[in-house]
C-alpha positions in Angstrom: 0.0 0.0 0.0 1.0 3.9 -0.9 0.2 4.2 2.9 -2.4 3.7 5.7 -3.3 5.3 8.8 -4.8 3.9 12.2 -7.3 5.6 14.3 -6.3 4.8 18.0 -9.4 7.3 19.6 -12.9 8.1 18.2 -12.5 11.5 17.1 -14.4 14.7 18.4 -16.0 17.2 16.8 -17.0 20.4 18.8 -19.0 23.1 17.6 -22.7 25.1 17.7 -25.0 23.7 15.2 -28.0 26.3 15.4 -31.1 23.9 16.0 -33.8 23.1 12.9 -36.3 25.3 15.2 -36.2 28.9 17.2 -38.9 26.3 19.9 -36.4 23.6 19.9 -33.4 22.4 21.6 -30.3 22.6 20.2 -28.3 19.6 18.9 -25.5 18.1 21.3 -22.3 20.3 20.7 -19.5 17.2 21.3 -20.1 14.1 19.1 -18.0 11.4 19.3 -17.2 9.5 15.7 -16.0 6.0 15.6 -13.5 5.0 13.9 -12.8 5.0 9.9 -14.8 2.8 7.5 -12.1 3.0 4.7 -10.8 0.3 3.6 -14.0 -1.9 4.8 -16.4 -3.9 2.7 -19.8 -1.4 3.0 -22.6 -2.2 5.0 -25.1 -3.6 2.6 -28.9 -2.4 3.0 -32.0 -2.4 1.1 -34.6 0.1 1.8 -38.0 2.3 -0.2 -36.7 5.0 -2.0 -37.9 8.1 -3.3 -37.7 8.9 -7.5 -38.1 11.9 -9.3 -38.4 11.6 -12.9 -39.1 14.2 -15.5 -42.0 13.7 -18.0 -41.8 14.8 -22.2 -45.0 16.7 -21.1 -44.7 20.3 -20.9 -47.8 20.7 -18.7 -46.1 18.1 -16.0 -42.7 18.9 -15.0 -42.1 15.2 -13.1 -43.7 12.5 -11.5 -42.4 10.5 -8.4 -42.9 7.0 -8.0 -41.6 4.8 -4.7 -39.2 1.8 -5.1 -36.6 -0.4 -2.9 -33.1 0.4 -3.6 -30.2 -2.4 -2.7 -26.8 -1.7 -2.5 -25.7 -5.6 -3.7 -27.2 -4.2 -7.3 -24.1 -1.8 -7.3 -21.4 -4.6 -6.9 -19.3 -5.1 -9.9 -21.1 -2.4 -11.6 -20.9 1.1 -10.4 -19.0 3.1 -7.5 -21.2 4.7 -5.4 -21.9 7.9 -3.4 -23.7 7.4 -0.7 -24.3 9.8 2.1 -26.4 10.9 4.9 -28.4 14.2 6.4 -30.4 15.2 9.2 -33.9 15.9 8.2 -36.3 16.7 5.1 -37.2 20.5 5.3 -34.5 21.6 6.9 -31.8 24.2 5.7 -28.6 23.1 4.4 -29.8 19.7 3.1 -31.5 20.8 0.1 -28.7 23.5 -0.9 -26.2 19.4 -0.6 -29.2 17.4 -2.5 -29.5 19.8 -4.7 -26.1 20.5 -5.8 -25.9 17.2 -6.0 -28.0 16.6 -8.4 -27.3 19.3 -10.7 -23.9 17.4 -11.2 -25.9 14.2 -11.8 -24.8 13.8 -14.9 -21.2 13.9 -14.6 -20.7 11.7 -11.6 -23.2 9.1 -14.4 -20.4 9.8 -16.8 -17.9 8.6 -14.0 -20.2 5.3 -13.9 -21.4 6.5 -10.6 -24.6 6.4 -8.7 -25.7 9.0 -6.0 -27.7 7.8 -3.5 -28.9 10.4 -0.2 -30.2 9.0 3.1 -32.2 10.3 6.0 -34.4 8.9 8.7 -37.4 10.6 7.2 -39.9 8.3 5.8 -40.4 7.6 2.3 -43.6 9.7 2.4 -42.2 12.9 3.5 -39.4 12.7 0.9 -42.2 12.1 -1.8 -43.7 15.5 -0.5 -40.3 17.6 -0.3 -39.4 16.4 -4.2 -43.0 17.8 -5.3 -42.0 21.3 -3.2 -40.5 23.9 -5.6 -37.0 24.3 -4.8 -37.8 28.8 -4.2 -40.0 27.0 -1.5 -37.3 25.1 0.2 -38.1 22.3 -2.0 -35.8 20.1 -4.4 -37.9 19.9 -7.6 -36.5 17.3 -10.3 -34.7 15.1 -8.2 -31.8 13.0 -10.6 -31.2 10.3 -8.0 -33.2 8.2 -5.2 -33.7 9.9 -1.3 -33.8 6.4 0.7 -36.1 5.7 4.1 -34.0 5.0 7.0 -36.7 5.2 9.6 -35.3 1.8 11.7 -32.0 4.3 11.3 -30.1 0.9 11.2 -28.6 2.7 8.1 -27.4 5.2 10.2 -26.0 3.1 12.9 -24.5 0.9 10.6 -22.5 3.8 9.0 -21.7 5.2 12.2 -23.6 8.4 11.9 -26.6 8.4 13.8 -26.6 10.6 16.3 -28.4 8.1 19.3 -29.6 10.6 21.6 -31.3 12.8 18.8 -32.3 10.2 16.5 -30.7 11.8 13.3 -27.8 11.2 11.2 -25.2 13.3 10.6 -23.4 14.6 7.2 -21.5 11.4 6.8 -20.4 10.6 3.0 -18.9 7.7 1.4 -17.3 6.4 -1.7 -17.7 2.8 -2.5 -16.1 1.5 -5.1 -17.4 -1.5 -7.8 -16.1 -4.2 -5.2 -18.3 -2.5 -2.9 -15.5 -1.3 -0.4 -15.5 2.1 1.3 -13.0 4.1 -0.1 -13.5 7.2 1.2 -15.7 8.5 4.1 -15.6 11.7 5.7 -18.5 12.7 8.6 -19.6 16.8 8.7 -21.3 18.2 11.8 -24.9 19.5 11.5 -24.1 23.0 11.0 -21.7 22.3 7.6 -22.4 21.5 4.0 -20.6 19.4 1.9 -18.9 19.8 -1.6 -19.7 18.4 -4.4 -16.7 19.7 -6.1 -14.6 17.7 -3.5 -16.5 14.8 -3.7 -15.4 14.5 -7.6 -12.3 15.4 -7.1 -12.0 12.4 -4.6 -13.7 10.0 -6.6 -11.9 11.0 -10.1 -8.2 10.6 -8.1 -9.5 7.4 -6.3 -11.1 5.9 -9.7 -7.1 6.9 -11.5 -5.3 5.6 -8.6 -7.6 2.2 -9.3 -6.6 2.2 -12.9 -3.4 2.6 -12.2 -1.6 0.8 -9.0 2.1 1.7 -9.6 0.8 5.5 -9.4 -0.6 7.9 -6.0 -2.2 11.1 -5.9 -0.7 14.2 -4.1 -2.4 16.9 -2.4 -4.9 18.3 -4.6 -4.7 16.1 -7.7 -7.0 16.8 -10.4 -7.2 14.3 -14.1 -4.7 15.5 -16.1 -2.1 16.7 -13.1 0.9 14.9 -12.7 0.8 11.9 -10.4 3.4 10.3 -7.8 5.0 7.0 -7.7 5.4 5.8 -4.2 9.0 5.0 -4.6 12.2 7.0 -2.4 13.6 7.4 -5.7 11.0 7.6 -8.3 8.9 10.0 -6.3 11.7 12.3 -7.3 10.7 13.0 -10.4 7.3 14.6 -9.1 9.3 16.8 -6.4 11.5 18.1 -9.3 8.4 19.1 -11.3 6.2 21.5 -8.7 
């Protein structure tokens, strides 16, 4: 391997989420993560899932329709971004869904599937895709919003939050072979980037294709790469 790391402590994030509501209570500021999934074959689940597809008709924007969704359908097939947020009509997750989704079709040209997760049901993620996104809506949704309502997703993950019953911003790449690649686990209070979240998956998908090679800091297609060699390595140091 290029190199590894070990966690030895769960790490802790500390910081002041604002809560969803001015009449509730706010969210625990100290949240103790467990440690790292990467490298780990991804938990499998199958759960209903929320569609929005868009019609030829110009009088109908989109339908929605309810299915199951199974991870197992992505092995040997696709990578896969999966990753997890609080609530449906809330604040920052639709500007993350969203975003997401307006970049649908490159992470589809990357043979990639989006997949979000919350512990809303299926139901209330039917009615938030039909709510205009100037309303706090998302509109045309790309890519399936799955029920975690047992949150055993959650849990199995590693990002529920027990005490509040909601997950937080966790995110992972799994790859064809359905192992976790990359995971990285935001407080409630932070949005994620998509433009991050290719750049990962482009530099982990290169790295795949080619094992003599690493990516440094930053790496984007077309940037020079590293061999993880004393010597060979070198040649990268002399170049920047």
């Amino acid at each position: 391997m290029a190199c590894s790391a070990t966690s030895s402590a769960a790490a802790l994030i500390s910081s002041k989420p604002r809560a969803f509501s001015s009449n509730s209570k706010p969210f625990s500021q100290s949240l103790s993560l467990p440690n790292p999934f990467t490298g780990l074959p991804a938990p499998l689940l199958s759960r209903p899932a929320s569609f929005s597809l868009s019609r030829a008709s110009p009088s109908r924007k989109s339908f929605v329709v309810k299915a199951t969704v199974k991870l197992s359908e992505y092995i040997g097939k696709k990578y896969v971004i999966l990753f997890f947020y609080p609530l449906d009509f809330t604040f920052v997750c639709p500007t993350e869904i969203t975003a997401f989704s307006d970049r649908y079709e490159e992470f589809e040209k990357l043979n990639t599937e989006i997949l979000g997760v919350s512990i809303d049901s299926v139901f209330s993620h039917l009615a938030w895709v039909q709510t205009d996104r100037k309303s706090g809506g998302l509109g045309d949704l790309k890519y399936p919003l799955i029920s975690d309502v047992t949150k055993t997703i959650a849990k199995a993950y590693g990002v529920l939050i027990p005490d509040q019953g909601i997950a937080l911003r966790g995110l992972f790449i799994i790859d064809k072979e359905g192992i976790i690649q990359h995971s990285t686990i935001n407080n409630l209070a932070i949005g994620r980037s998509v433009d991050e979240t290719m750049r990962t998956l482009q530099a982990l998908q290169y790295v795949q294709e080619n094992p003599d090679e690493v990516c440094p800091a930053g790496w984007k297609p077309g940037e020079k790469s590293m061999k993880p060699d004393p010597k060979l390595s070198k040649d990268y140091f002399a170049a920047i």
